[in-house]
N, C-alpha and C positions, 0 to 999 in steps of 0.2 A: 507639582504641577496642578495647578485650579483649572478644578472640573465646572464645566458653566451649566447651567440647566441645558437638556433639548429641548427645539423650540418646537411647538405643538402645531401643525399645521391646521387650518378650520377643516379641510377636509377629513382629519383625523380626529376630528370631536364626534363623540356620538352625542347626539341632541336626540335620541329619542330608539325607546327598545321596542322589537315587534312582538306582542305578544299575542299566542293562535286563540281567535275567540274576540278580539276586541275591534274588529274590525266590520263590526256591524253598525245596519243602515241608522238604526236608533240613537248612536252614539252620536252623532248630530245635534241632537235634544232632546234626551234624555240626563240630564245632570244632576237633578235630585236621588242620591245615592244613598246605601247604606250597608255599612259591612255586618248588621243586626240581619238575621233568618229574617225575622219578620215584619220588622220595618222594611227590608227592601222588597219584600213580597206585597208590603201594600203600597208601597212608592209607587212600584210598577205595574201594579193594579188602576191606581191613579192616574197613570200614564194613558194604559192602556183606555181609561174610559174618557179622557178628553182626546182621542181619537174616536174612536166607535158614535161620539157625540155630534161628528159632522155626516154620519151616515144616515140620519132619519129617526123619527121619532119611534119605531118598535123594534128598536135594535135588539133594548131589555138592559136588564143591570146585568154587570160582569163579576163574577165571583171564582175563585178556584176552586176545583172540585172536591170537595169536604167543610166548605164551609157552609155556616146555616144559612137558606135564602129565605128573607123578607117579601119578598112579592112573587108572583108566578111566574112571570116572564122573566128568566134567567137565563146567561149563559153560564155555564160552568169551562173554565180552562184546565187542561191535564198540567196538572203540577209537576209532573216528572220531568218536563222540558227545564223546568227555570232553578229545579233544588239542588245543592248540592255545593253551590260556588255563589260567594257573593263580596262586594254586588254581582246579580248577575251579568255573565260577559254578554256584550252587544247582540251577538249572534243569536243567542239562546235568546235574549229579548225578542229577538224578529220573529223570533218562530212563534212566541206568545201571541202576539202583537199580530201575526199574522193569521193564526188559528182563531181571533176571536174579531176580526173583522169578516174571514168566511163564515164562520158562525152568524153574526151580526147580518150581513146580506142575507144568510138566508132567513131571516126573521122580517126582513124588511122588502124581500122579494116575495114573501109566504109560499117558501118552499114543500110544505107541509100540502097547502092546498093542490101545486101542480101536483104534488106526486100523489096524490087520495084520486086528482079528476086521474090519471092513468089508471091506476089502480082498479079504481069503480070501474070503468070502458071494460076495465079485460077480464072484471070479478077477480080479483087476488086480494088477500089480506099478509099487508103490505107487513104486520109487527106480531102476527100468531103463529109462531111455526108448528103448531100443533095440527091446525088447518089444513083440512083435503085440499083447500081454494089456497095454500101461501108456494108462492113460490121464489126460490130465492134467488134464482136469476134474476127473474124481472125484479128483486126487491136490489140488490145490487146494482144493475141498470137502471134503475130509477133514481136511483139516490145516487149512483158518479153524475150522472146526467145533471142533477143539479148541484153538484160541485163543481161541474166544468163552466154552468154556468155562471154560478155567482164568482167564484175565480174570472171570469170573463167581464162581469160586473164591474167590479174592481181596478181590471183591467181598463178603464177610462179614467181612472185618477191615480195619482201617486200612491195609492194604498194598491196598486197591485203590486210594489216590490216587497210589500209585506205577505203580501198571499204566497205570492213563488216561492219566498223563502219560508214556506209554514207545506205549499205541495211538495217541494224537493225534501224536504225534512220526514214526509210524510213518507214519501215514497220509499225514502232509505230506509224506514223501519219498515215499512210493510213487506218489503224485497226479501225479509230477512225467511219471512212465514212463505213467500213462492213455493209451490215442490214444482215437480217435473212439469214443464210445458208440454200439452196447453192447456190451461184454466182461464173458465172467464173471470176471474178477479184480478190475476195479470196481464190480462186484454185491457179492462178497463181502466188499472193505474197508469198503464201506456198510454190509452187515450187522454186521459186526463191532462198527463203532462204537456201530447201532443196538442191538445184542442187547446188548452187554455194559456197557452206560452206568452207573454206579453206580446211581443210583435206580432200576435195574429196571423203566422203566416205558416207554423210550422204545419199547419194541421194537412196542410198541402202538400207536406216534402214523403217521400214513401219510407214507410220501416226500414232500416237497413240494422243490422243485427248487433253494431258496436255506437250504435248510436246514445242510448243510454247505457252503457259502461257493463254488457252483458256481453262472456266469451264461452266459448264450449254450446250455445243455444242453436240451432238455424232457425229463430222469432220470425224471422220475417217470412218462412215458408207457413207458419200456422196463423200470423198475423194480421197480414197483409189484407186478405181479405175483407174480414170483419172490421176491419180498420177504416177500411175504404168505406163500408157500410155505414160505422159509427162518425165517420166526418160529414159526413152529405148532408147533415144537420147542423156542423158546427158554423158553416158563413151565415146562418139565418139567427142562431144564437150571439155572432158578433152583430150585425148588423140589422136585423130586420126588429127583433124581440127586445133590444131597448131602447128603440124608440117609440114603443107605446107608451100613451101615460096612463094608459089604466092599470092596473097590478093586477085588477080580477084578470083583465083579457090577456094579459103579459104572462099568466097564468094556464089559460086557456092554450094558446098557442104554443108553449112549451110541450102541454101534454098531448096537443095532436102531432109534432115532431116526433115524440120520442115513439110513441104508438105508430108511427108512419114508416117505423126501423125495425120495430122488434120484433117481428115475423121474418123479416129476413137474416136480422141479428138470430134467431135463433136455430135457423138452417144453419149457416155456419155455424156454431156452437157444436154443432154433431153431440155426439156422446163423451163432451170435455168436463175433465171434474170442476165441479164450482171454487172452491178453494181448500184450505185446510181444513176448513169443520163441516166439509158436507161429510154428515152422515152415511151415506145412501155409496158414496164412493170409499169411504176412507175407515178404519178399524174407529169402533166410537175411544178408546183408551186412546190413539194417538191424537185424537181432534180434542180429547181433551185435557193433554198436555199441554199444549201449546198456548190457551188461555193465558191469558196476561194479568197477573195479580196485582193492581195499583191498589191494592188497600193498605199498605203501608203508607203511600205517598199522599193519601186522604187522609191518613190517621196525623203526619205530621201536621197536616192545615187544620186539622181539626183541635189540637194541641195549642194555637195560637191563633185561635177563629177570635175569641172575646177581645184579646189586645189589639185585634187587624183591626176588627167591627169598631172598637172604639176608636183606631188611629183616624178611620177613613171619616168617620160623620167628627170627630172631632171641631176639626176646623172650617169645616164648611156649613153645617148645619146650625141654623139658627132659632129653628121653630118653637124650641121650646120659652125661647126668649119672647119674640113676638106675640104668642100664644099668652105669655103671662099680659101683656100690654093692654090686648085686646079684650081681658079680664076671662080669658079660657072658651073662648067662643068657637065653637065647636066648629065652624065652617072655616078655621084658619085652616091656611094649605103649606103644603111641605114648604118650606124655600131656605134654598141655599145658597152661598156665596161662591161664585162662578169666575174661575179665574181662565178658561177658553176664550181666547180671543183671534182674532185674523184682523191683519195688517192692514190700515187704510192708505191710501197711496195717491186720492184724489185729490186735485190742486183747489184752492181756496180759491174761491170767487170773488175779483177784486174790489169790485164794483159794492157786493153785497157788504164785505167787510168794512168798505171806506164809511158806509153808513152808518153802519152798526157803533162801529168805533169811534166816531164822532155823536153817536146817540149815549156812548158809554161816557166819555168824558163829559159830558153836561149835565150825569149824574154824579159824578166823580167829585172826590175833593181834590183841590188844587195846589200846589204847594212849591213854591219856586226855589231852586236849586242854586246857587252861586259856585261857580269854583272862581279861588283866584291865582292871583303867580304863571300866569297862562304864557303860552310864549305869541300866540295871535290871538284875536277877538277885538272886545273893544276896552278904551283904554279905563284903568280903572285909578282915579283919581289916588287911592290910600297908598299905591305902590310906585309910583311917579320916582320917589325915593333909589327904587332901585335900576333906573333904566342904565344907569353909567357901571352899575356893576353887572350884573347877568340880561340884560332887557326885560326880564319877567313882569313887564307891567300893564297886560293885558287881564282880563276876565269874559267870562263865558253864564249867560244868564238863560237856565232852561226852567220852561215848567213841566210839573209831573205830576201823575194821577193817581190817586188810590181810593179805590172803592170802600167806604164803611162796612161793609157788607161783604163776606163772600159766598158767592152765587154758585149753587150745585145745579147742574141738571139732571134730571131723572125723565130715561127715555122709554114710552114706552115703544118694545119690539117684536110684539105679538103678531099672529100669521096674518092680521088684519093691515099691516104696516108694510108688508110687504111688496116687491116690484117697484115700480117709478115714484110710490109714493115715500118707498126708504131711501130712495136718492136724494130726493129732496130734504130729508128729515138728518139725515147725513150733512149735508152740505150746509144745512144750519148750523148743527150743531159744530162742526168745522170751524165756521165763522164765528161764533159765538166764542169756542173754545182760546182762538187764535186774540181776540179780541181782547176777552177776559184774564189772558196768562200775560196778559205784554202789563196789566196795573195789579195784575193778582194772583200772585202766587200759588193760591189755594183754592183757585176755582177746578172744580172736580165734576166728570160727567160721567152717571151710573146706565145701565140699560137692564131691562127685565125682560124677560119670557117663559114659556113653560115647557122644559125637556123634560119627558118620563115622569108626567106626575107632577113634577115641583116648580116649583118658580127658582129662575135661578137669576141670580142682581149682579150684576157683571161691570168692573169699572173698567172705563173706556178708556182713561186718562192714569197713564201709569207714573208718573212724574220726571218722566225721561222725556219731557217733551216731544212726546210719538202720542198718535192717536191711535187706538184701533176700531173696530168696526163688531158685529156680531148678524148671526142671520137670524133673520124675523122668524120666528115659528110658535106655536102655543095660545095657549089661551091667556088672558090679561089679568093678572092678579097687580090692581095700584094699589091699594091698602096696604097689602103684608109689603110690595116695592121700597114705599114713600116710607114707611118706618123700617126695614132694614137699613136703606141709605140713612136714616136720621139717628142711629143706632150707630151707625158706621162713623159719621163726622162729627160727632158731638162734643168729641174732646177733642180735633184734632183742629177745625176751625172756630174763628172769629163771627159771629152773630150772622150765622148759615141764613140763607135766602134761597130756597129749594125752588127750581122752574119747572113742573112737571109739564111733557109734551105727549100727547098721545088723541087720538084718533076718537076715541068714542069711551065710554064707562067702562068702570069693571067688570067683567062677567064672570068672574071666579074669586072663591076666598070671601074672606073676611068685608064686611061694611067697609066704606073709605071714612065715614064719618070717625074711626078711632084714627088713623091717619091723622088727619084733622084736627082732632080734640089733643093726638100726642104734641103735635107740631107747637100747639097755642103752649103745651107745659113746657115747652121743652126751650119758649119762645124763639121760636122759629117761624120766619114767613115762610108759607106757600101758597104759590099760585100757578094754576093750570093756565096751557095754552093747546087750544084744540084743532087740529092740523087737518083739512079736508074731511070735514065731520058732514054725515047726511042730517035733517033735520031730526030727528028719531035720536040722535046720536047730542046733539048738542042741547036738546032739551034734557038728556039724563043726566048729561056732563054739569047743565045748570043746574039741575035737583042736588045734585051731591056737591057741589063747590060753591052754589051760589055767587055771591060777586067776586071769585075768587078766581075767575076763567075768564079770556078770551078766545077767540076764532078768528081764522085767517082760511083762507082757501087759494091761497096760494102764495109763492117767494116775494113777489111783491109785496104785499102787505103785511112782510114781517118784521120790518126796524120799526114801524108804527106801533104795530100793535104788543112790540119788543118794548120797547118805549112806555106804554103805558101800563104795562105791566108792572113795569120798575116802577111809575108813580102813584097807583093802587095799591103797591106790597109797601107792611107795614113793617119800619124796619128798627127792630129791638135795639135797645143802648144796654150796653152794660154796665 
């Protein structure tokens, strides 16, 4: 008897296995992976700082905790989240990812400063516990206070489902160190979770005792109240406190809330133990059990600090290159090659482009295309031959364009370019982009600015025909700009024609006169075009460019002055 296969039904296909851990928020986009300890430790380090990059300029560099820091302003991340399994699984990424953008907020909120103005108001010293003046309640209370807030922070943009899953994570550890209720340090991780809940609404619902996954407690009879205390501040915190633009005053008002509670916070308090290491309640031998030993887990980062430090400035760092160009000129600035980018999505201006790209073909060479054998068009005498056998005796007559030259732009993005004026600068380059890729393959468009110190040159044109966009911020470094991009295309294009755009001179870094001087070795044209410049502004643009610049002060005047720009640049044969 012949046995036939069973037939497989699709719904008995597994197409895909569940595994616990991988089902984190990062796994979206995060795909630079590595099954190497310390390659994926700096992957995701990398990750992590082209996030923390769209939070503000004193976020600080990101490092894990044992590795060496280069400048002051650092976050350090606990390693023990991410060691152990790799790549790491999604989840555990969240939780990185999510602890070093609250960290990050509070560097960019200068949480340091609210909790010093509390501090001073009540005389405590917030980090000496040796101190008659330190108390550690209020040091506690002052410091969730602004966890709930920058968690709150967050909470306006997609980075607060990184925070939640970094305060849930947080919370499960610290649950572990609770003893017997009530303590204020289990008051306060309640609040936390309560106040800073993304929906903004929990803070309003009452303690009920199985609410965060606590059985055997009655919380809510010792909770309730102080709870009620510590939320009376939490709607001024969603609502009122960031929408100040000042940071100092945003500052200010933080610390008259929390000073506005704590007298009454600490009537309630009665005589509850602070947490496990108060002294004053607890045996000092048991409080200092419980200390937490991560110097193994700094000892591993520190083991593979020299390989990370080189993977990460690896590929991004250029300075020592340009630094040699400039002939070692001490005022070069950091800059790196920035690949952060955000999506452009704004539609091309038809009117502007019809111009443009009739101003590009009359620069353009011409060159006429024939196809023959056509089945319509018009008829084409040589094939006449074959009308009785297939009809193919048609032809099709188009002309087409290609530039001599391919045209890079170099934009500047500095915090000066900023608001309605990067709309406009935007929407050129759009045009121009659109223009330029329909005869030339290799037209490319770079943008600069200054995050954390460095200048970072970011290309906008990834070759997937998408554009993207970047936010204005920093100071203007064109010198070290115009020779990284010329550094960058040198091999890659056909007798480069660089358009720099920007607003006013450099004000940082290196002279642009090496710019300049590399351009002419490199033969390569450059020429600036200066985009609503004040008077101040286009006289320095002229001192450094010389006849190398136009001005426009606004969209109308830019296929003009686009135009003659092309007929000024001097354009290299090979």
């Amino acid at each position: 008897m012949i046995k036939y296969p069973q037939i497989v039904k699709p719904e008995d296909i597994i197409s895909s296995f569940y595994i616990p851990g991988e089902e984190g928020i990062s796994e979206h986009w995060r795909k630079n992976k590595s099954p190497v300890e310390f390659r994926e430790l700096v992957f995701l380090l990398k990750g992590i700082e082209k996030i923390t990059a769209y939070m503000g300029r004193n976020v600080g560099t990101i490092l894990w905790s044992g590795m060496e820091p280069t400048e002051s302003n650092v976050i350090f991340l606990d390693p023990s989240v991410v060691l152990g399994r790799y790549p790491v699984p999604p989840s555990r990424a969240d939780v990185a990812i999510g602890e070093a953008i609250h960290l990050g907020y509070k560097n960019t909120e200068w949480s340091d400063r609210a909790k010093n103005l509390a501090a001073k108001a009540l005389n405590k010293e917030l980090h000496d516990e040796d101190s008659f003046r330190y108390d550690r309640r209020f040091a506690l209370f002052i410091e969730m206070a602004e966890d709930v807030y920058v968690d709150i922070v967050s909470n306006r943009w997609i980075l607060g489902r990184y925070t939640e899953k970094y305060r849930e994570y947080t919370f499960e550890v610290r649950r572990k160190n609770f003893i017997q209720p009530p303590t204020v340090d289990e008051l306060l991780h309640l609040w936390w979770l309560m106040a800073a809940e993304r929906s903004g609404q929990a803070y309003k619902v009452e303690l009920d005792d199985g609410m965060y996954g606590y059985f055997g407690y009655n919380l809510a009879r010792f909770y309730t109240e102080p709870l009620l205390v510590l939320n009376s501040i939490v709607g001024d915190l969603i609502n009122k406190v960031p929408r100040i633009s000042s940071v100092v005053e945003r500052c200010e008002l933080r610390a008259k809330l929390y000073l506005s509670i704590y007298e009454d916070l600490k009537a309630n308090f009665g005589f509850w133990v602070t947490d496990i290491r108060d002294k004053k309640m607890i045996p000092r031998t048991i409080a200092e059990d419980i200390v937490e030993d991560k110097s193994q887990f700094k000892a591993i980062i520190a083991h593979y600090a020299k390989e990370m430090e080189t993977l990460v400035s690896k590929s991004a760092d250029i300075t020592d290159e340009i630094r040699l160009i400039c002939h070692d000129d001490t005022e070069v600035v950091p800059i790196k090659i920035n690949d952060i980018v955000l999506p452009f999505r704004e539609p091309v201006d038809m009117s502007l482009l019809t111009k443009v790209q009739a101003l590009i073909n009359t620069k353009a060479d011409k060159r006429k295309v024939i196809s023959r054998g056509m089945e319509s068009g018009k008829i084409d005498k040589r094939r006449l031959y074959r009308a009785p056998i297939n009809g193919k005796v048609f032809m099709y007559k188009k002309t087409e364009f290609e530039m001599n030259n391919d045209i890079i732009l170099v934009i500047d993005a500095s915090g000066s370019m900023g608001g309605p004026k990067w709309n406009t600068i935007q929407m050129i380059f759009k045009v121009l982009y659109v223009a330029l890729s329909n005869i030339n393959k290799n037209a490319r468009i770079f943008s600069y600015n200054e995050t954390k110190g460095a200048c970072l040159l970011t290309e906008l044109s990834r070759g997937d025909n998408e554009l993207y966009t970047v936010l204005p911020q920093g100071k203007t470094a064109s010198g070290e700009a115009i020779i990284a991009a010329v550094t960058l295309i040198r091999r890659k294009t056909r007798r480069p024609y660089i358009i720099h755009i920007t607003d006013g001179a450099s004000n940082w870094g290196c002279n642009v006169e090496y710019a300049i001087e590399y351009c002419k070795k490199q033969r390569i044209s450059l020429m600036t075009l200066g985009y609503g410049c004040s008077k101040s502004n286009k006289a320095a643009l002229r001192e450094e460019y010389g006849r190398q610049v136009e001005f426009i002060d606004n969209l109308q005047e830019f296929p003009a002055k686009f135009g003659k720009l092309l007929n000024q640049g001097k354009y290299y044969k090979n």
